[in-house]
C-alpha positions in Angstrom: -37.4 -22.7 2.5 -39.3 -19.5 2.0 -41.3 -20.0 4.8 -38.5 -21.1 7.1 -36.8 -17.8 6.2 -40.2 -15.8 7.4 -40.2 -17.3 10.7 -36.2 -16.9 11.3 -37.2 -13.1 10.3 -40.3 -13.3 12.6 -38.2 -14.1 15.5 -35.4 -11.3 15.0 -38.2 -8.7 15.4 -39.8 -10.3 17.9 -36.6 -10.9 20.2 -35.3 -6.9 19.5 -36.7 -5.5 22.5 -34.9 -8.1 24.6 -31.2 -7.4 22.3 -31.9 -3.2 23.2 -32.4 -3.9 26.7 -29.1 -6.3 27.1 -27.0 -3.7 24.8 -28.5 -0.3 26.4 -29.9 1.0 23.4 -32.9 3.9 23.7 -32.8 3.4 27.6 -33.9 7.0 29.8 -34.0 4.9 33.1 -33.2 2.1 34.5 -33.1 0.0 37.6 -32.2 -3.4 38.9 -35.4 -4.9 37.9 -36.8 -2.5 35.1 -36.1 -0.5 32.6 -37.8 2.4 30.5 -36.9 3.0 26.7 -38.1 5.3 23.9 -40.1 3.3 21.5 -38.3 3.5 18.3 -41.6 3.5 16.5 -44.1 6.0 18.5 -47.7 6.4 17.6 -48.4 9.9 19.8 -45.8 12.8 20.4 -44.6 10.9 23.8 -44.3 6.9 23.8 -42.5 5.1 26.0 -41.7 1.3 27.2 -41.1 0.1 30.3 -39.6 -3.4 30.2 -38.8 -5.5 33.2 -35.3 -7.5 33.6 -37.3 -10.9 34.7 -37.9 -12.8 31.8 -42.2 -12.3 31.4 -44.0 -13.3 28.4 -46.5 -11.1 28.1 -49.6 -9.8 30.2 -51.2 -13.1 30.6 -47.7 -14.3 32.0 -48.2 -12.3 35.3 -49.4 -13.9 38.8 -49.9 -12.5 42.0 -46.6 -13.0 42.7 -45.6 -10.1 40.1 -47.8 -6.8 42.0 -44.8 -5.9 43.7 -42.6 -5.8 40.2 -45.6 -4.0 38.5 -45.8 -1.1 41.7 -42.2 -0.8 40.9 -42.9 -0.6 36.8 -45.8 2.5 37.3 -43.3 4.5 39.4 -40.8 4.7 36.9 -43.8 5.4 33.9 -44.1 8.3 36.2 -41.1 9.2 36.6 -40.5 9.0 32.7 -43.8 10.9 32.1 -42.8 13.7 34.7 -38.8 14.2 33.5 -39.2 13.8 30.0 -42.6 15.1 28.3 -44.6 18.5 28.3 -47.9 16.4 29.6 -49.5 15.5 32.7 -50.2 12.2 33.8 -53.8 12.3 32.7 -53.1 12.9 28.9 -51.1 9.2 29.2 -52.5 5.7 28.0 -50.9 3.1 30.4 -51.1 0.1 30.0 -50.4 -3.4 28.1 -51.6 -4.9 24.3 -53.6 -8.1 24.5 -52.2 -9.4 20.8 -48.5 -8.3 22.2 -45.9 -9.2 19.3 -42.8 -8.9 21.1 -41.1 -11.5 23.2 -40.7 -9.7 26.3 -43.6 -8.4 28.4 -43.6 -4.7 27.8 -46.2 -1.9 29.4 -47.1 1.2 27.0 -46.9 4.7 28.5 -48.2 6.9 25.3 -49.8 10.2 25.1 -53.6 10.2 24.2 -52.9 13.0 21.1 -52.0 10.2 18.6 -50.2 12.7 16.7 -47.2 11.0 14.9 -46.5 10.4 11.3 -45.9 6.4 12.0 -49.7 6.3 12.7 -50.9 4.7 9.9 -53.7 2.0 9.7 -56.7 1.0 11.4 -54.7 -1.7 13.1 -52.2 0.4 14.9 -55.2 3.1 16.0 -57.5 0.1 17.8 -54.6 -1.5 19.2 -54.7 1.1 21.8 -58.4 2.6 21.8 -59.8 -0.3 22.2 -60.2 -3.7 24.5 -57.1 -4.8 22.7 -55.6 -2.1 25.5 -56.0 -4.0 28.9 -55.5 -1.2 30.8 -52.8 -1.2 34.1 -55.2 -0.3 36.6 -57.5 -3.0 35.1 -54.8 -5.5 35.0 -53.9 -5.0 38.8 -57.2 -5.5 40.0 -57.3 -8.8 37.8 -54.2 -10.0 39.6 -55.4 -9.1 42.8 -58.8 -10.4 42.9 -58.3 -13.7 40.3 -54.4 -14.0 40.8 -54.1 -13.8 36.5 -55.2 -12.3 34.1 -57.2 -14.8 30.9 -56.0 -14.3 27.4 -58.3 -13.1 24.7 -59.1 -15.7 21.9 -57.8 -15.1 18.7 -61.0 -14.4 16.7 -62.2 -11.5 19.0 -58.2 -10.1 18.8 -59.0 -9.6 14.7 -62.4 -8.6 14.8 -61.4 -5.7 17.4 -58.2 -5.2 15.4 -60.2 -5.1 11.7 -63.6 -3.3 14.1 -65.3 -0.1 12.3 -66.0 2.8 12.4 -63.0 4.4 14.0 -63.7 6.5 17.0 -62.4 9.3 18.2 -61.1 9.1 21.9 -61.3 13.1 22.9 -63.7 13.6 25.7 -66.9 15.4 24.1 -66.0 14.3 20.4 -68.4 11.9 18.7 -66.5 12.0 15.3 -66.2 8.6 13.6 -64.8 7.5 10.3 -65.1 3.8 8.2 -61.7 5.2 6.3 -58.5 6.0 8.5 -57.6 8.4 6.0 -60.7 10.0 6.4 -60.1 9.6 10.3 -56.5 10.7 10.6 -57.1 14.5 9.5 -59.4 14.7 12.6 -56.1 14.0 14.7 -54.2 16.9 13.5 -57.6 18.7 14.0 -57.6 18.4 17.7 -53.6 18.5 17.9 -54.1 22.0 16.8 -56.8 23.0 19.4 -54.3 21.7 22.0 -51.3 24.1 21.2 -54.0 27.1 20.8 -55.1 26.4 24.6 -51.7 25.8 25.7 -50.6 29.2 23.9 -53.5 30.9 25.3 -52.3 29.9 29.0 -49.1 30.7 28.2 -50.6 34.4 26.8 -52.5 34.7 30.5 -49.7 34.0 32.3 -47.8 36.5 30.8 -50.2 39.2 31.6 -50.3 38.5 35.1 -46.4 38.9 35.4 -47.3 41.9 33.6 -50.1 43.0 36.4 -47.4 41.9 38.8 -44.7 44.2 37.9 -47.2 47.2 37.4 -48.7 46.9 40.9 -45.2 46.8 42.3 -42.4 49.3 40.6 -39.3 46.7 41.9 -41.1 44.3 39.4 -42.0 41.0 42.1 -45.0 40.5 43.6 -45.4 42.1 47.5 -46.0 38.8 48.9 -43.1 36.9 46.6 -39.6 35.9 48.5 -37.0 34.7 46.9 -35.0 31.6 48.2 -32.0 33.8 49.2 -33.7 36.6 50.9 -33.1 36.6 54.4 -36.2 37.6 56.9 -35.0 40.6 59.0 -35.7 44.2 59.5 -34.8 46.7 57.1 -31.8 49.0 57.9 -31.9 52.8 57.3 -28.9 53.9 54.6 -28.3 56.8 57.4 -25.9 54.2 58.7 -23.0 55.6 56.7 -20.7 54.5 54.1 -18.2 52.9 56.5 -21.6 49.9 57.5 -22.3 49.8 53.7 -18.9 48.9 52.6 -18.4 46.2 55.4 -22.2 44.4 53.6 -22.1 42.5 50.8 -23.8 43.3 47.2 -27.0 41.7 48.8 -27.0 43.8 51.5 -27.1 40.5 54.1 -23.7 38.9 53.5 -20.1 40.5 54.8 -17.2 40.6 52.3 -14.4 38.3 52.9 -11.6 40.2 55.0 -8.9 41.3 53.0 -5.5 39.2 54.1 -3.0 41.4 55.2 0.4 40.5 55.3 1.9 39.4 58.5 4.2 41.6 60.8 6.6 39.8 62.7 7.0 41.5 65.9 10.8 41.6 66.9 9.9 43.1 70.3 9.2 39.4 71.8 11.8 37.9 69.7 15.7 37.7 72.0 17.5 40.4 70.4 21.2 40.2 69.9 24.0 41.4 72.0 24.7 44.9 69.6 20.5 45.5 69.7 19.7 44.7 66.2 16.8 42.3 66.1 18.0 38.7 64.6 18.4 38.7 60.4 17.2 42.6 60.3 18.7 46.1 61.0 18.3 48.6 63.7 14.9 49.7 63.9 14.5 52.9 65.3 12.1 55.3 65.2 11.8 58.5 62.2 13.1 61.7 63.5 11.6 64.6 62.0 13.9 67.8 61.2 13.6 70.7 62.6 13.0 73.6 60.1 15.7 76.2 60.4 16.5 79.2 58.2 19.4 79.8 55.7 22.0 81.4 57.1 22.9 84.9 55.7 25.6 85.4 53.5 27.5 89.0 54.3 29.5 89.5 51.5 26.7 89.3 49.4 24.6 91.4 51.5 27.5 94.3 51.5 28.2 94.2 48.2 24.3 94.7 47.3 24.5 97.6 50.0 27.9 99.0 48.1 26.1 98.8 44.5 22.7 100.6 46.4 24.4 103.5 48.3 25.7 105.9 45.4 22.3 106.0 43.9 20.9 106.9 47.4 23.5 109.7 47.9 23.2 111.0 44.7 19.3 111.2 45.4 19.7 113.0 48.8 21.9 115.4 47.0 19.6 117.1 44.2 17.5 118.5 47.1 20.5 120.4 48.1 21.5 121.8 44.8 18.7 123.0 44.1 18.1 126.2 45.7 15.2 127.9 46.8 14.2 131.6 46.7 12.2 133.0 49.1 9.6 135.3 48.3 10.0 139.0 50.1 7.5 139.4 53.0 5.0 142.6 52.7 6.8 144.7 55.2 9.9 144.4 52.8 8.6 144.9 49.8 6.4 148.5 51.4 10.0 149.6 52.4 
């Protein structure tokens, strides 16, 4: 009974890549004959599946017939690798496990950092860094020239799987380890010299924006054009506000118009028989007044000249009163 139970368990795992595929579960892309999913488990900071919709085994599975469906698998690993990671296509492991557990033929697409908590065994490290990897360019070439690909035996699947010491896979790096605990340090290691030089491009880049805007005060480069910058030649601002105003905050696109409201012109329309244009009044045109002065009041002006005349006589007056003596000339004053 035990044992029965184990196997029923055996085949649930086995068969759960199929059950995600038919229920849509962890899929990025898909198509009519393939799909790509997120492995749920990843070994490396990017790890991905591409499963096709034709029911395939596993590697050893595939014919000739299949070249066509496995063009069609690559594209969409590249795809995936371009839309959804940080890496280029040459940090990526592609390909397909000899000792595949699943049910459903399934190609890996995994980053070659290995950086990921769920890495943890000997097992799951040589499963990909060593011939227990076929890789896809390997298996193509198989299909082409023998028209399938042979199975490994079983024995070289556990000595590869159990193989030591554990290698590193950098190019340049000769580090090895018997213990994968000894070995998984190493990882980190190299992770971290990854994000310096990715930092330190990211630092040079910088400073040549910064070079950029220094050599040119507008802050873009002489020989940069943006997408909406329309080739022509440059117009003086001696044009005059009036040409300004009519160009648009670009300076290459007019303003809309502004909609005016429409004037309906009675002058075409029949007028009606006492000249008043139909449903309006009589439009004529604004006659301007003519300025013309106050007219004079007399009463008020006599009065004033009534209430003004005794002081005047009364003023020419005083210089009568007042008389004047003469002083005697010489000739009367010697007589």
């Amino acid at each position: 009974m035990a044992e029965a139970g184990e196997q029923e368990n055996l085949a649930h795992e086995r068969g759960q890549l199929v059950r995600d595929l038919l229920e849509g579960k962890h899929i990025i892309m898909e198509t009519d004959r393939a799909a790509v999913m997120k492995s749920v488990k990843p070994k490396a900071q990017y790890h991905f599946l591409v499963l096709p919709k034709e029911d395939i085994a596993n590697v050893t599975a595939l014919t000739r017939d299949h070249l066509d469906l496995l063009d069609h698998m690559e594209e969409l690993a590249n795809q995936a690798v371009a839309k959804y990671s940080a890496f280029p296509l040459s940090n990526f492991l592609v390909g397909f496990k000899m000792n595949q557990f699943m049910d459903r033929l399934n190609m890996h697409v995994i980053s070659n950092d290995f950086y990921s908590p769920l890495l943890r065994g000997k097992l799951q490290w040589n499963n990909f860094n060593t011939e227990l990897f076929l890789n896809f360019d390997y298996a193509c070439a198989q299909l082409c020239c023998r028209g399938f690909i042979e199975p490994m035996p079983a024995k070289k699947q556990h000595e590869l799987s159990l193989s030591a010491p554990i290698k590193c896979n950098q190019k340049g790096c000769d580090f090895s380890a018997d213990n994968f605990f000894a070995f998984k340090p190493h990882i980190g290691f190299h992770w971290e010299q990854r994000n310096l030089q990715t930092s330190e491009q990211y630092a040079e880049a910088l400073e040549m924006l910064e070079k950029m805007q220094l050599d040119n005060p507008t802050g873009h480069h002489r020989n940069w054009r943006s997408a909406r910058q329309q080739p022509g030649p440059m117009i003086h601002p001696a044009q005059g506000k009036q040409y300004w105003k009519q160009r648009g905050p670009s300076g290459f696109q007019n303003q809309p118009q502004k909609l005016q409201p429409k004037q309906e012109d009675y002058s075409a329309k029949p007028q009606e028989a006492n000249g008043n244009a139909p449903g309006s009044q009589k439009h004529t045109p604004f006659k301007q007044k003519k300025w013309k002065p106050k007219p004079k009041n007399e009463k008020k002006e006599q009065e004033q000249e009534q209430t003004a005349s005794p002081k005047a006589g009364a003023q020419q007056k005083e210089p009568s009163a007042t008389k004047t003596v003469e002083k005697p000339s010489e000739k009367q004053a010697e007589s």
